[in-house]
N, C-alpha and C positions, 0 to 999 in steps of 0.2 A: 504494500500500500504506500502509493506517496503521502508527503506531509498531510498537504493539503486535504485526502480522501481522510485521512484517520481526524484528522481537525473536524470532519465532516459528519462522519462518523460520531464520534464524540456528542458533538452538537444535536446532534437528531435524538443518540440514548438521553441524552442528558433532558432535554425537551420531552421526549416521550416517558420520564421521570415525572417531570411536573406536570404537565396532561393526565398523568395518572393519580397524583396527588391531591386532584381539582375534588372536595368535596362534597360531591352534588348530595348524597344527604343531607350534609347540614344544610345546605343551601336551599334544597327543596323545604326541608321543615321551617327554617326563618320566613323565606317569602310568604310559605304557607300560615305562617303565625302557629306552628303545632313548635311541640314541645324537640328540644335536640334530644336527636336518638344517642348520645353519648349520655344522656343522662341515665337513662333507666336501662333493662335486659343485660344484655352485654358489654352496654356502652360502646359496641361499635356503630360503623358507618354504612355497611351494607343492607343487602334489602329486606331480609328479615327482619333486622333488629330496626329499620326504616319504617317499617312496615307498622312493628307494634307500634311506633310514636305519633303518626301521622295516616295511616291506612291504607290500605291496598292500594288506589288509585294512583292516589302521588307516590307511593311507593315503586310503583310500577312506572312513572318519570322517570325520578330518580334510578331506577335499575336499565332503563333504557340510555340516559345518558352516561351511568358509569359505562354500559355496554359499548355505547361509541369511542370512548375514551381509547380503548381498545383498537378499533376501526381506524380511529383516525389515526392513533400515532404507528399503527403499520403501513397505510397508506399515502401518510406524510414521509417516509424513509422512502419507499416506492416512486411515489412523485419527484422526488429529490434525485432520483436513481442512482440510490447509496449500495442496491446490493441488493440483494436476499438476505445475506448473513449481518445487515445493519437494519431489516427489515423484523430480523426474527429479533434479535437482542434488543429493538424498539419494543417486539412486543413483550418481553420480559420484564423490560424497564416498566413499564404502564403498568402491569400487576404487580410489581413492589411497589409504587410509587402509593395503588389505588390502599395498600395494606399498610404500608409504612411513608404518610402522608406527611411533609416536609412543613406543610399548611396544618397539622394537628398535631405538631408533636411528636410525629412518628406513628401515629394511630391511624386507622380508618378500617375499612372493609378486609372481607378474606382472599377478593380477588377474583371472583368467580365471575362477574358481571364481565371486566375488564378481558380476561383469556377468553369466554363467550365470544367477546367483539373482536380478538385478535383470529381469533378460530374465522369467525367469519369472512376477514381478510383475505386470510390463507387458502382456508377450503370452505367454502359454502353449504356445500352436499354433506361433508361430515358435521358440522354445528347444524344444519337442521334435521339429521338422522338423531344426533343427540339430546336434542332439543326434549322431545316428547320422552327419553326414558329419565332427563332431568325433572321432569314434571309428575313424571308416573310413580316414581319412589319418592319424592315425595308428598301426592297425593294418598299413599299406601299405606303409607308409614306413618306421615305427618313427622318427620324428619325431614327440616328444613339442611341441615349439615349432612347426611346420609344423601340427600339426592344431587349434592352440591361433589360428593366425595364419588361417588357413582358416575353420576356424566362427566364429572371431567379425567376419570380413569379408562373411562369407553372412547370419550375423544382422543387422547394419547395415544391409545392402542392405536384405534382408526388411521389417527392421523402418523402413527407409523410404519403399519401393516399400506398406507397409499403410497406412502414414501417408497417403500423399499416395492412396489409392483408397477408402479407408473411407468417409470417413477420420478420422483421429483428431487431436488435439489437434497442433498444430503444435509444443509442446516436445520428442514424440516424436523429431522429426529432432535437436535435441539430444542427445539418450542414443544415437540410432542411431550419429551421427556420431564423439560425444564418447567412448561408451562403447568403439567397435573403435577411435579411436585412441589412449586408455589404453593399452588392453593390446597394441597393435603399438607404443606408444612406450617400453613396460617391456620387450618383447622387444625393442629394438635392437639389443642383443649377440649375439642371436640370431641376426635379419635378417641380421646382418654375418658369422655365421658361415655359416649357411644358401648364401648367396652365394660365399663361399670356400670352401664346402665340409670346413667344418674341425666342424662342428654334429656332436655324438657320438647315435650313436644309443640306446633305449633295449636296455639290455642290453651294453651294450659296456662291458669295465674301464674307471675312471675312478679319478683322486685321491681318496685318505681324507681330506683336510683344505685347507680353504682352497678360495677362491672358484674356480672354472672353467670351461670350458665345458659350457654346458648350460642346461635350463630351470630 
């Protein structure tokens, strides 16, 4: 890589960092006048915990533009024509950025909204095959973290098993890999509760304030 590419390089992860930092929770619940979802459930930023603060609807905003978040900062490397390999590490940068948000402190979401919109980027045909078993465990279960840890393990695979058949660019297995163990590394509390069976489902009473179990 010349200077210039890796300077370029640099700049787009680095931007595709703070795109991913953008906290549209908070932001959806302030406009909205509802309550910050860091206050209460888990005190995160994602849509679940979005969700109990503010309700489905605007939840469902908010989970659409973390989704873009994704979209765009793969897209914006793509337009730039940095690569595939500044393409894929854009979209890695945007799930830590959306998890460990630079604008919260290092807090936000597990990621899951963000690798959604990057999947879309990349492969279209695997994020909407995944889409309905993301949905379908957790309509089943009523495990919000369970259908989140599921589809984005099916994606991976997917987007592996295309990789190596197509096949497509070998950084692919990077995002396949990298991108399902982001968001199974920000659910760890999860995993760990999931396993003890202590994971609340969705709709069950929970705490009005301060971090706790949950997505």
């Amino acid at each position: 890589m010349e200077p210039f590419d890796v300077l370029r390089a640099l700049l787009i992860v680095g931007a595709a960092y703070l795109i991913g930092g953008i906290p549209f929770g908070v932001i959806v619940a302030k406009v909205s006048g509802g309550p910050d979802p860091r206050s209460m459930g888990s005190g995160r930023t994602g849509g679940a915990n979005t969700m109990r603060a503010i309700g489905p609807r605007l939840a469902l905003l908010s989970g659409l533009l973390d989704m873009l978040k994704g979209t765009v900062a793969v897209l914006l490397a793509r337009a730039l024509g940095a690569g595939v390999e500044v393409e894929v590490l854009a979209g890695l940068a945007v799930i830590i950025g959306h998890s460990r948000s630079p604008f919260l402190g290092f807090g936000g979401g597990r990621g899951v909204a963000p690798a959604f919109g990057g999947l879309l980027a990349f492969q279209p045909l695997i994020a909407i095959a995944v889409l309905p078993v993301f949905i379908g465990v957790i309509l089943i279960t009523r495990y919000s973290s369970l259908g989140s840890l599921v589809g984005s393990a099916m994606a991976g695979i997917l987007m592996a098993i295309a990789t190596a058949m197509i096949p497509l660019d070998p950084w692919m297995y990077l995002y396949a890999v990298g991108g399902t163990g982001l968001v199974w590394l920000f659910h760890k509390d999860n995993i760990e509760r999931l396993l003890g069976g202590q994971e609340r489902k969705i709709g069950t009473p929970r705490p009005e304030a301060g971090p706790g179990p949950g997505s």
